[in-house]
N, CA, C and O atoms as a GROMACS GRO file, in nm:
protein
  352
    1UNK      N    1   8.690   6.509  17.303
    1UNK     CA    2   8.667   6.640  17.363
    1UNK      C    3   8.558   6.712  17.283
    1UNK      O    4   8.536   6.694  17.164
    2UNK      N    5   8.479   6.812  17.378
    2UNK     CA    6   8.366   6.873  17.282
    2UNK      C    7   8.415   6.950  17.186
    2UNK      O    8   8.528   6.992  17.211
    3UNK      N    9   8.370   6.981  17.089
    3UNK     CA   10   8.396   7.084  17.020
    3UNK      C   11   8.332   7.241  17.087
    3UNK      O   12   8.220   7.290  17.075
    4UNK      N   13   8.437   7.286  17.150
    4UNK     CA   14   8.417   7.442  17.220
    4UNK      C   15   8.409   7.580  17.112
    4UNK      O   16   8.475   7.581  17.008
    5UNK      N   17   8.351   7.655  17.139
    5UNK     CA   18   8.325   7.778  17.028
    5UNK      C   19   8.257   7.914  17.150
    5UNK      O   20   8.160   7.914  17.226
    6UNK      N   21   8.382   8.033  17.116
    6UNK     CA   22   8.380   8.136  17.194
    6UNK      C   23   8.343   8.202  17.059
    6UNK      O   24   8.373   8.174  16.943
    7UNK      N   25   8.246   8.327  17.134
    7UNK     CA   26   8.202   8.412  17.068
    7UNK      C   27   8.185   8.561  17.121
    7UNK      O   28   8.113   8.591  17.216
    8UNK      N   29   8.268   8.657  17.041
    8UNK     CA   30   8.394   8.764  17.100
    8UNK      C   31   8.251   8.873  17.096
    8UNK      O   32   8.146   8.856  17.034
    9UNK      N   33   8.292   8.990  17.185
    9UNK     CA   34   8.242   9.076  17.232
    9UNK      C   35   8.090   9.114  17.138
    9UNK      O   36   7.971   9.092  17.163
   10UNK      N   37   8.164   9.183  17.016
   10UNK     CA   38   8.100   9.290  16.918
   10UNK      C   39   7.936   9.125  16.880
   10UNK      O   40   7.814   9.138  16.892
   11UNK      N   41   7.991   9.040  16.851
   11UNK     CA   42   7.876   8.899  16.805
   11UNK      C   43   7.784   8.921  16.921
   11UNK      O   44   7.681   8.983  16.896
   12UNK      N   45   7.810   8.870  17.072
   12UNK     CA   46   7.741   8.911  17.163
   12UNK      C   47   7.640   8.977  17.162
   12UNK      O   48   7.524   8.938  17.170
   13UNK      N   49   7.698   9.123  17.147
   13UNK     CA   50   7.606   9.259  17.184
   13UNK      C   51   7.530   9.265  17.057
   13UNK      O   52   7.418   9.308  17.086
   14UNK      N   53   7.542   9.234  16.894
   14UNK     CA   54   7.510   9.232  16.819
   14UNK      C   55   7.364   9.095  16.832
   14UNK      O   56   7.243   9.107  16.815
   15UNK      N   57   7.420   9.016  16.855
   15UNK     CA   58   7.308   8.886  16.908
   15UNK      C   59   7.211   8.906  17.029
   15UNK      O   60   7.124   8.819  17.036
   16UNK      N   61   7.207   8.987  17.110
   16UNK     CA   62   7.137   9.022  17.189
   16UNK      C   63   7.058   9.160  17.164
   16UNK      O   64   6.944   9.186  17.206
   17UNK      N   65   7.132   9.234  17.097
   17UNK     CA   66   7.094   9.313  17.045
   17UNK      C   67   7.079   9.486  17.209
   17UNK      O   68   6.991   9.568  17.239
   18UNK      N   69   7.215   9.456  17.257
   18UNK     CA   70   7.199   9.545  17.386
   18UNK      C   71   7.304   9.618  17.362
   18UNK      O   72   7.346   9.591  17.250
   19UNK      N   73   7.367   9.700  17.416
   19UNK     CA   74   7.487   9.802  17.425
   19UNK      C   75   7.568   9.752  17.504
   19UNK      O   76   7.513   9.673  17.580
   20UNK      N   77   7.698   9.766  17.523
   20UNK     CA   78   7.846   9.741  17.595
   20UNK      C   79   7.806   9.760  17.743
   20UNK      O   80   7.837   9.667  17.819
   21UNK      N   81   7.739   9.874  17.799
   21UNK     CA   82   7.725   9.934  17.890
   21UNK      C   83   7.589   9.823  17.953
   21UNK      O   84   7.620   9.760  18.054
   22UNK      N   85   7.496   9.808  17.918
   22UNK     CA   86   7.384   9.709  17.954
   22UNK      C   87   7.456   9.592  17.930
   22UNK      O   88   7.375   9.506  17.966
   23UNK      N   89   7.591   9.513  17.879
   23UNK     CA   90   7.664   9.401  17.878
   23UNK      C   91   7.704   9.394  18.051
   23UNK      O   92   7.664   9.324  18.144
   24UNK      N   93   7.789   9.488  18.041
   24UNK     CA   94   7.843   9.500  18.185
   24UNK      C   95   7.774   9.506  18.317
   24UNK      O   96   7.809   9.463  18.427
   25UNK      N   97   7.634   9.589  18.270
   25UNK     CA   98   7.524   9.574  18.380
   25UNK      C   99   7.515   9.465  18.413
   25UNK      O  100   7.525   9.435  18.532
   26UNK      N  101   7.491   9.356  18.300
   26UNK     CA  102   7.379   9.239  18.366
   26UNK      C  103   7.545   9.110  18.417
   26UNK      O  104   7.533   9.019  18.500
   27UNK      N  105   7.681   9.142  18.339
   27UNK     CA  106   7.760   9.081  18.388
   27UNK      C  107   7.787   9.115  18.549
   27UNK      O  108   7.811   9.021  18.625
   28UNK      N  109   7.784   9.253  18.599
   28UNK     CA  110   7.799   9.266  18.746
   28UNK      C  111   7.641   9.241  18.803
   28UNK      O  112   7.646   9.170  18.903
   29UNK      N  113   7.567   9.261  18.784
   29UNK     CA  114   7.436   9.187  18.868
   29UNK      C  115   7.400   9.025  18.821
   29UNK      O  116   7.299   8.967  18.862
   30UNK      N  117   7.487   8.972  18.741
   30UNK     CA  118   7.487   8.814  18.772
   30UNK      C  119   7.348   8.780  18.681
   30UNK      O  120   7.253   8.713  18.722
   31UNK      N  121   7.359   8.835  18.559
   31UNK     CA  122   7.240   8.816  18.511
   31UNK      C  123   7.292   8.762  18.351
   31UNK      O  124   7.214   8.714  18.269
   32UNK      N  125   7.453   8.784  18.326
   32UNK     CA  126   7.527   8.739  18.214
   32UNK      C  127   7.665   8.662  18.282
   32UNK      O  128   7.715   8.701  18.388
   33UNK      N  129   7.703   8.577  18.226
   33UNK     CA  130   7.819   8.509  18.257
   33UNK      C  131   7.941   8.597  18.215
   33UNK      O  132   7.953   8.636  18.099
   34UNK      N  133   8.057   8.636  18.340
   34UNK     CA  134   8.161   8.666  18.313
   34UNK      C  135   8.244   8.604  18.216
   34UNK      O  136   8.261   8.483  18.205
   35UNK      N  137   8.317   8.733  18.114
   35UNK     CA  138   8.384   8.680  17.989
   35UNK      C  139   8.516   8.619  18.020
   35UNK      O  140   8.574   8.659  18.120
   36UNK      N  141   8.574   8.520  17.942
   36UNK     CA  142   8.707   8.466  17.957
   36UNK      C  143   8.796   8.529  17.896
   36UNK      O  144   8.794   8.568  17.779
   37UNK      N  145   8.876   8.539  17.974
   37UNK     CA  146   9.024   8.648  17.897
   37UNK      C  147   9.085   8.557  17.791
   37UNK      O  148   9.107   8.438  17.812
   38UNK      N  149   9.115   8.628  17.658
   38UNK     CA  150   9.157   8.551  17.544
   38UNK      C  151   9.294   8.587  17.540
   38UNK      O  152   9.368   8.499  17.496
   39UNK      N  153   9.378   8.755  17.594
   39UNK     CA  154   9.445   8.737  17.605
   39UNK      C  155   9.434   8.914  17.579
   39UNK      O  156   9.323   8.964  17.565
   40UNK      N  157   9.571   9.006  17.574
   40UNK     CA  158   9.550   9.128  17.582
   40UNK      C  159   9.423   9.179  17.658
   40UNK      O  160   9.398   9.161  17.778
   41UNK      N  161   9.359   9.234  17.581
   41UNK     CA  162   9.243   9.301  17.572
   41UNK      C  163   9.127   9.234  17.498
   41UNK      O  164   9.011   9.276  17.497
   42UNK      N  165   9.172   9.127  17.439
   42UNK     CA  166   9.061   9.025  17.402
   42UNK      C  167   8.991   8.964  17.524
   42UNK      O  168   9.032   8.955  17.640
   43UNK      N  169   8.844   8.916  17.455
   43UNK     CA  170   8.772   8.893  17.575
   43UNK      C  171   8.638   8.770  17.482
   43UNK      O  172   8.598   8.796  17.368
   44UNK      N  173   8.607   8.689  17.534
   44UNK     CA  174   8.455   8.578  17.474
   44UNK      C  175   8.400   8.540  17.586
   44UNK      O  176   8.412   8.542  17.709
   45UNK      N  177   8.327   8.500  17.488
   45UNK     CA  178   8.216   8.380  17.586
   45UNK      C  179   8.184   8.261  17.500
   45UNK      O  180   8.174   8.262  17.377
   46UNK      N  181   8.169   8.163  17.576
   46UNK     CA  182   8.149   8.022  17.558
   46UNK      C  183   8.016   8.029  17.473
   46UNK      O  184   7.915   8.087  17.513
   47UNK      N  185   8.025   7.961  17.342
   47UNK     CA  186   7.884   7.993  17.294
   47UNK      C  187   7.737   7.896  17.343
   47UNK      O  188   7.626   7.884  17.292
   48UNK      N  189   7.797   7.843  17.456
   48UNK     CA  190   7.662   7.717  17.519
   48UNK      C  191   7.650   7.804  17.617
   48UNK      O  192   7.540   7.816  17.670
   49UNK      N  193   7.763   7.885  17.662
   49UNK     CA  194   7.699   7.987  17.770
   49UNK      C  195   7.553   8.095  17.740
   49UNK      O  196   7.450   8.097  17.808
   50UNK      N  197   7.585   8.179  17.620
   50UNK     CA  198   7.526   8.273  17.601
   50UNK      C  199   7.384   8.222  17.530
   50UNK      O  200   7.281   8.289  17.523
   51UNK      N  201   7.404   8.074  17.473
   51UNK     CA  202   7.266   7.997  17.426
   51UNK      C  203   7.192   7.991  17.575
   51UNK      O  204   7.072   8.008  17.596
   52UNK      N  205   7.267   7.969  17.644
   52UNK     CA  206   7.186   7.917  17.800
   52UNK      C  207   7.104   8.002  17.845
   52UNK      O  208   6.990   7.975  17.881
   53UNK      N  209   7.176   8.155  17.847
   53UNK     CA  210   7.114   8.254  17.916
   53UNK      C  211   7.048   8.254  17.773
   53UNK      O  212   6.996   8.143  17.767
   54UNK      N  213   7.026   8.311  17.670
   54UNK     CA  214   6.917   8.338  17.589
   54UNK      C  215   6.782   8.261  17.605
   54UNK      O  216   6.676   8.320  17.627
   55UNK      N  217   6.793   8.107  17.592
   55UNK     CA  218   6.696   8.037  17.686
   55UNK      C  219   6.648   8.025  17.798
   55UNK      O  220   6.545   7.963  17.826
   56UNK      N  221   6.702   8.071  17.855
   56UNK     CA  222   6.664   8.102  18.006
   56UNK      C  223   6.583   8.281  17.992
   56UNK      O  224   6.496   8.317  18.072
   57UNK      N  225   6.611   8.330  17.930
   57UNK     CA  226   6.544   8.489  17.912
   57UNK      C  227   6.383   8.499  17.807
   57UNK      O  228   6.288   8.577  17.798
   58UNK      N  229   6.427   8.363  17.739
   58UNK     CA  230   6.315   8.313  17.661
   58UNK      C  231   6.220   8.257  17.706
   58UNK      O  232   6.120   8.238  17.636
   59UNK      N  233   6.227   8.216  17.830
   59UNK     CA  234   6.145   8.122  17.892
   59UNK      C  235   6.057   8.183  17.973
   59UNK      O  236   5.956   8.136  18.025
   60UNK      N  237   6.134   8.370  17.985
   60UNK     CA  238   6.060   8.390  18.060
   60UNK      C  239   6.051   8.389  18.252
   60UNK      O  240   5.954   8.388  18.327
   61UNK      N  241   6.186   8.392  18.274
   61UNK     CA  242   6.188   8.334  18.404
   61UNK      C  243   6.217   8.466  18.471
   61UNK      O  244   6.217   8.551  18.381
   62UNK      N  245   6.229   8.494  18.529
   62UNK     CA  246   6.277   8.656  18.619
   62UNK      C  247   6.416   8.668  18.657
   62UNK      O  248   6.502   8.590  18.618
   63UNK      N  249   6.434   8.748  18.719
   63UNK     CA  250   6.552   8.785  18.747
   63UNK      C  251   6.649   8.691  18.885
   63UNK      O  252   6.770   8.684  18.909
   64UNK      N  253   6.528   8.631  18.949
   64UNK     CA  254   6.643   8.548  19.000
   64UNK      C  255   6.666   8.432  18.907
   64UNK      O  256   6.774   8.396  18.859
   65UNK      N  257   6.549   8.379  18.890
   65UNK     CA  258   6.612   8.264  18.776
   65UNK      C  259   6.739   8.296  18.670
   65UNK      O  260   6.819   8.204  18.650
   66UNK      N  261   6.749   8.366  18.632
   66UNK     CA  262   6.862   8.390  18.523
   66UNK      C  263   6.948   8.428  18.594
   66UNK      O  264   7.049   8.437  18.525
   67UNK      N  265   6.978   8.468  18.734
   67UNK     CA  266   7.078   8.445  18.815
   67UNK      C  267   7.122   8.342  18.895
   67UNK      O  268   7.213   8.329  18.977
   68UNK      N  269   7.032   8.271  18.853
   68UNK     CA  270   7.027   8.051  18.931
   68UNK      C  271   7.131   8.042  18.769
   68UNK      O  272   7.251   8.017  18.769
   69UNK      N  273   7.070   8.062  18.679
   69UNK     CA  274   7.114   7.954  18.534
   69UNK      C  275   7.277   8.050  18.561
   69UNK      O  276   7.364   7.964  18.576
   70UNK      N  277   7.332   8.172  18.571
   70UNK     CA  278   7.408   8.251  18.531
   70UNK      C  279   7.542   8.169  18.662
   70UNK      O  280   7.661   8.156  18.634
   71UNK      N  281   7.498   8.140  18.754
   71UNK     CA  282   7.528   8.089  18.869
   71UNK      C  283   7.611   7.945  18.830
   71UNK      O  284   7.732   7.924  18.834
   72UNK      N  285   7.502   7.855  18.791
   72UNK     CA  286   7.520   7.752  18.728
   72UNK      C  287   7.639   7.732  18.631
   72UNK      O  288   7.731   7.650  18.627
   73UNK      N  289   7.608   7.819  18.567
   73UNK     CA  290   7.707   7.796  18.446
   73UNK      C  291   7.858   7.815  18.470
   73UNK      O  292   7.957   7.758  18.424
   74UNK      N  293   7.836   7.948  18.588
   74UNK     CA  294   8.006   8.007  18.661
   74UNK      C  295   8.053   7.856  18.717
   74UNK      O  296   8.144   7.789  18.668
   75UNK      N  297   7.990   7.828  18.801
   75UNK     CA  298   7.978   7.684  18.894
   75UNK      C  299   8.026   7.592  18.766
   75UNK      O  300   8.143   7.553  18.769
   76UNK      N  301   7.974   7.568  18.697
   76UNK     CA  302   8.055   7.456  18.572
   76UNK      C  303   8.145   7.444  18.488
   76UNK      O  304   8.192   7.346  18.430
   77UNK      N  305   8.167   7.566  18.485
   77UNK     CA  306   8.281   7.627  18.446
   77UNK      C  307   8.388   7.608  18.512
   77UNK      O  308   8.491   7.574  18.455
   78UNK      N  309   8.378   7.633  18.675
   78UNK     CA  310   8.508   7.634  18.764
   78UNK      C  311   8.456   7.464  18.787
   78UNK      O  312   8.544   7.419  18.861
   79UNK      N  313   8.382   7.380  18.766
   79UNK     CA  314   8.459   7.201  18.832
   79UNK      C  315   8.484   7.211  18.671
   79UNK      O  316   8.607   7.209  18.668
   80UNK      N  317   8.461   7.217  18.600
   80UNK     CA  318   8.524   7.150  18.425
   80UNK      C  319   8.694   7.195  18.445
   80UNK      O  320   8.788   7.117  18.432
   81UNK      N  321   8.701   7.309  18.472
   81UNK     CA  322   8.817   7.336  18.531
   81UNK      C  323   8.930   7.264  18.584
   81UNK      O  324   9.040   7.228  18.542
   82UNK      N  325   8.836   7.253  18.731
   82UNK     CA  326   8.923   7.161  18.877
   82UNK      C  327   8.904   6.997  18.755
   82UNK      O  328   9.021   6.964  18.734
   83UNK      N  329   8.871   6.962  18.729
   83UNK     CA  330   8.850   6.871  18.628
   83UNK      C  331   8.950   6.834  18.563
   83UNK      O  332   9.002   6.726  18.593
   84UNK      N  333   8.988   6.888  18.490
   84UNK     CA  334   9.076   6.882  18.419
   84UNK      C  335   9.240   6.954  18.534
   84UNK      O  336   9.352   6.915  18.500
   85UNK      N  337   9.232   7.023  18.623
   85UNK     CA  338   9.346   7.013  18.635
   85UNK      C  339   9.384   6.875  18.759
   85UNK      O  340   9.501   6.854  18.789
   86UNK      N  341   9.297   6.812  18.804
   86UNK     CA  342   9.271   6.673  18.836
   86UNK      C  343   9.321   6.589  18.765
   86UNK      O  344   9.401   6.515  18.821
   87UNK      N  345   9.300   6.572  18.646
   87UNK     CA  346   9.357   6.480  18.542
   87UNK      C  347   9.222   6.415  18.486
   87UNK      O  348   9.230   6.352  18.381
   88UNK      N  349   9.103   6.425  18.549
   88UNK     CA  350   8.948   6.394  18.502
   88UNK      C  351   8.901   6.448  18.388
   88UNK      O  352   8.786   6.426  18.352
   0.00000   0.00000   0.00000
């Protein structure tokens, strides 16, 4: 199995260097990948997720593109999923 690594809210916004409020922007316009519930009020992200979109913002691509890659990643997320509850 891969070695998986979530990386919690405050790392995020600190690594991007944006505010809570511009987090949430670009998570409801599909421009950041929705966070996975850790449990309470805890909340991460996959750290190949947030490498993805940083490369993808690095590259330079516009705003639909980083909503193709942001897309993508939701999309792989839910078959890794069905995947595993498959028995695959």
């Amino acid at each position: 199995m891969k070695n998986i690594s979530i990386r919690r809210k405050p790392d995020v916004l600190k690594q991007l260097g944006i505010s809570a409020t511009t987090l949430h922007t670009r998570i409801h316009s599909h421009k950041f990948p929705p966070p996975i519930n850790l449990g309470g009020r805890a909340v991460g992200w996959l750290s190949s997720e947030v490498e993805a979109v940083i490369a993808a913002m690095a590259a330079g691509g516009n705003d639909y593109k980083l909503e193709q890659v942001v897309d993508y990643l939701v999309e792989k997320r839910l078959a890794t999923l069905q995947g595993i509850i498959n028995g695959n």
